[in-house]
N, C-alpha and C positions, 0 to 999 in steps of 0.2 A: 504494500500500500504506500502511495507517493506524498509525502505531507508538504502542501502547498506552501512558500510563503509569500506574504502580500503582493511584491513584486514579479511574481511569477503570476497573479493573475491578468497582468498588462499583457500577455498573450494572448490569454484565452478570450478575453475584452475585445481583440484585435479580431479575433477570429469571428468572432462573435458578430460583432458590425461588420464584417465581409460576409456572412450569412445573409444579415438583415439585405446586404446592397443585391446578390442575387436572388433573394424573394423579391425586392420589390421590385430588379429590372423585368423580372420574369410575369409581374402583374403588369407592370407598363407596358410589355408586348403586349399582351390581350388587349389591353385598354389601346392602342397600337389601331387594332382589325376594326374598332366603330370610326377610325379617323383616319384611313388610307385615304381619302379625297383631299384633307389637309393637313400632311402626317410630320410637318417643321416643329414645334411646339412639342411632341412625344417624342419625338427623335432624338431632341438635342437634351430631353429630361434623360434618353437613357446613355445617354454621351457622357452627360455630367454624372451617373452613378458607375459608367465604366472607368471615371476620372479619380471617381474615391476610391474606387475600387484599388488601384492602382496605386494610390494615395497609403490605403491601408496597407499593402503588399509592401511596398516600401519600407514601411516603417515596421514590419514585421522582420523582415531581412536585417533593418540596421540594428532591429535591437537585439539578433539573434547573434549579429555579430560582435558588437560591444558585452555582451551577458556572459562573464566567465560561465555558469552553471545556468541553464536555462532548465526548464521545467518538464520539456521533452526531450530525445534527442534532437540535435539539430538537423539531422537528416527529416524528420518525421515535422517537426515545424517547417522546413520548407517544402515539405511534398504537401503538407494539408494547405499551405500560402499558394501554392503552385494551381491545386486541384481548384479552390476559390476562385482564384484570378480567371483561370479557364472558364467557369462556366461563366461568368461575367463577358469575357469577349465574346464567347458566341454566342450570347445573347443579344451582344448589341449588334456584330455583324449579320446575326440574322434579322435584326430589325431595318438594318439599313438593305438590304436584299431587297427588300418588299419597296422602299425609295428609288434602289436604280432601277428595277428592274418594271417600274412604274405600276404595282399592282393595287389594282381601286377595290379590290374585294377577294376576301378569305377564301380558303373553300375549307368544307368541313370538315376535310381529314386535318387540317393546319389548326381550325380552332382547338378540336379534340386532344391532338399533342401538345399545343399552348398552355391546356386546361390540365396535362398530365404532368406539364413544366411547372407551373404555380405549385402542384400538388407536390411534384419533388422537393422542390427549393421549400416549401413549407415542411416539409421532414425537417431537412437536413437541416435547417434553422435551429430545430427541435435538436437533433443531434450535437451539431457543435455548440451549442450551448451548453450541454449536459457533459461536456468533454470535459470540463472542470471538476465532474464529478470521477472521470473514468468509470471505473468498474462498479462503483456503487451506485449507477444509474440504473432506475426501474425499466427503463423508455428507450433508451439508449438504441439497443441491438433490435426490442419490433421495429424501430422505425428504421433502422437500417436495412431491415428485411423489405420493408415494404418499401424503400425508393428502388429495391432491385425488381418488385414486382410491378412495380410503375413502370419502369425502365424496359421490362419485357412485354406489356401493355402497348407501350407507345412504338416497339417495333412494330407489333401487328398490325395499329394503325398507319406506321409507315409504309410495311408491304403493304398494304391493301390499297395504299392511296396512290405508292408507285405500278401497280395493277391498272388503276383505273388509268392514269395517264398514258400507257403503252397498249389500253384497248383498241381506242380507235384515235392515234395519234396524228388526226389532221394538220394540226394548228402546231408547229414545229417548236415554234418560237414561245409558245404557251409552256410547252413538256421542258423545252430548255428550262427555263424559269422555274416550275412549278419544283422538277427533280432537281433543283441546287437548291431551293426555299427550303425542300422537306430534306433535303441532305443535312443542310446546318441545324434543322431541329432535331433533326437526330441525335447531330452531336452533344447537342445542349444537354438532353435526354442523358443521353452516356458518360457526360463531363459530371452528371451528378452522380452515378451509379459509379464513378472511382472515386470521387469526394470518400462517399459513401462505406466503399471498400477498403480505402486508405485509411479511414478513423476507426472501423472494425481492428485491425490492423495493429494499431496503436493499445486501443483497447488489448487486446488478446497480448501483445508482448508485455502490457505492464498488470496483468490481470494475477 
């Protein structure tokens, strides 16, 4: 069992608020899909949480460097800083896809993954939050079960929605677009399910 002291919880803090920045970029997508006709105003909301985001990662790095004795190993603080930072980028790249790629309206396989994105990122919130606890978390490991069950959820909806695009694939220009939209949500998808895997991880070596 690891006994925390005060200054050791400036990570978990850190961690903690980069949680918060990928739940809420991953609600501003959704919110995102009612404003594709004037999507400036959302865009640049998830620019500036991909800015703290970065912001955070930073200062996780510097303090991991300056901290003789840090509170995890320093491999395991910068793979859980790393996992973070990631789903924050392809969240906002996949927001700005829907900007170049000039799309005025969703389709329903994209909403459904967006809606499994929120549902992720709202674990994993749950999760590195409780990292402060490690092993005496109640909550800890179901919710890390269930962003992998999420995670294999939102593949089906991916194959099925890369399905319908290679049906009858008239409109050329549309499948380009739609299979690179549903490609980065995938990732986002997946960026959470190593978050995810990597704080199990953690847990189980100091367990």
């Amino acid at each position: 069992m690891l006994n925390f002291k005060p200054k050791d919880y400036m990570f978990f803090d850190l961690f903690q608020k980069g949680a918060e920045v990928i739940n809420t970029s991953a609600i501003e997508l959704k919110k995102l899909m009612d404003e594709l006709d004037k999507p400036q105003a959302r865009l640049e909301s998830l620019t500036n949480l991909e800015h703290h985001g970065d912001s955070i990662t930073h200062s996780l790095i510097e303090h991991t460097k300056k901290m003789f004795i840090t509170p995890l190993d320093r491999e395991d603080i910068f793979n859980i800083t790393k996992q973070i930072d990631n789903i924050t980028d392809n969240i906002e790249s996949t927001a700005h896809r829907f900007y170049m790629y000039n799309i005025t309206e969703p389709t329903e396989d994209s909403l459904e993954i967006i809606d499994k994105l929120i549902e992720a990122t709202s674990d994993l919130l749950v999760v590195v939050t409780e990292l402060r606890t490690l092993n005496k978390s109640k909550v800890m490991l179901d919710k890390i079960i269930h962003v992998n069950e999420i995670e294999n959820e939102a593949d089906e909806i991916y194959r099925k929605a890369m399905r319908k695009l290679f049906q009858n694939p008239s409109d050329v220009l549309y499948v380009i677009k739609w299979k690179d939209i549903y490609k980065y949500l995938e990732d986002s998808i997946d960026a959470c399910e190593k978050l995810a895997n990597e704080i199990r991880g953690v847990v189980m070596k100091y367990a």
